[in-house]
N, C-alpha and C positions, 0 to 999 in steps of 0.2 A: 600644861605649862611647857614652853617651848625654850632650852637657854642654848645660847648663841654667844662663842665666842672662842678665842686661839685655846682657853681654859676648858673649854667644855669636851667630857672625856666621851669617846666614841664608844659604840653598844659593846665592840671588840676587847676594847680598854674594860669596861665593866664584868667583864667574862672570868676573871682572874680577881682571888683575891691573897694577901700573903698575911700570915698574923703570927701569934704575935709578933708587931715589929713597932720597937727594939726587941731583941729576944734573945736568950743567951747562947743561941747556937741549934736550940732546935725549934722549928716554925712548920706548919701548915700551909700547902697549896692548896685553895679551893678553885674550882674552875668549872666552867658549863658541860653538858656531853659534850658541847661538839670540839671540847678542848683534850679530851682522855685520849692516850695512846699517843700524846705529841709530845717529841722531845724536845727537853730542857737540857739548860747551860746554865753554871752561875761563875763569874768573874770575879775578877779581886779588881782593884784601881787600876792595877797594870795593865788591863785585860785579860791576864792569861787565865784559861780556864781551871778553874778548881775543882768541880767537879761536873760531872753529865748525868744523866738517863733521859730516862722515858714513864710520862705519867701515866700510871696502873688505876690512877681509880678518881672520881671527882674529888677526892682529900688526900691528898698523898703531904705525908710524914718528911721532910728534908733534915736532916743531922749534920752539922756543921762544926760539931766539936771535932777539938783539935786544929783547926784554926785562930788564929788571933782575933782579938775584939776588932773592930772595924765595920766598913764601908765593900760591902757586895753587891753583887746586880742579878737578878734572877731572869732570864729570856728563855720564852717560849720559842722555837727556831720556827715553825711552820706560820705562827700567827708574825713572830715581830713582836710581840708585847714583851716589857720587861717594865721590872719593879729591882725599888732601891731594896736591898735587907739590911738591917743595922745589929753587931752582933758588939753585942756591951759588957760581955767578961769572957 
C-alpha cells in the first residue's frame, strides 16, 4: 500500500520517535543507527535553546525537569527532523 499526500510522513520523519508525550519532563528518544551520534536541540516557543547534546545510543533518556509545564520542540540538527514535546506539570 502506497499513501500519497502533503500528510504522508517521509522514511527520515519515521526514523525518530519521542514518548512519552505528554510527559512530565522526562521522555525517551528512540531513533534508527543511522540517527546515533547526531546532535540535538530542544526550544522553548521563543526559540531560545534550552538545552543541547549529542545522542549516545538508539534510546537516549532526555530530563527536562526544572522547566515549566509547556510547549517544546526537539530537532535533530544533521537530519532537520523535529518533534513537538508537551511537558504537563
Amino acid at each position: 500500500m502506497l499513501t500519497v499526500g502533503l500528510n504522508s510522513p517521509s522514511k527520515d520523519q519515521n526514523a525518530i520517535k519521542l514518548y512519552p508525550n505528554p510527559n512530565t519532563g522526562r521522555f525517551t528518544i528512540e531513533v534508527d543507527k543511522s540517527k546515533v551520534s547526531q546532535n540535538y536541540q530542544i526550544f522553548n516557543l521563543e526559540g531560545s535553546i534550552i538545552q543541547e547534546g549529542r545522542l549516545s545510543s538508539r534510546h537516549t533518556l532526555i530530563d527536562l525537569n526544572g522547566f515549566g509545564k509547556g510547549i517544546y520542540f526537539f530537532r535533530l540538527n544533521e537530519s532537520g527532523i523535529s518533534r513537538k514535546v508537551v511537558l504537563i506539570e
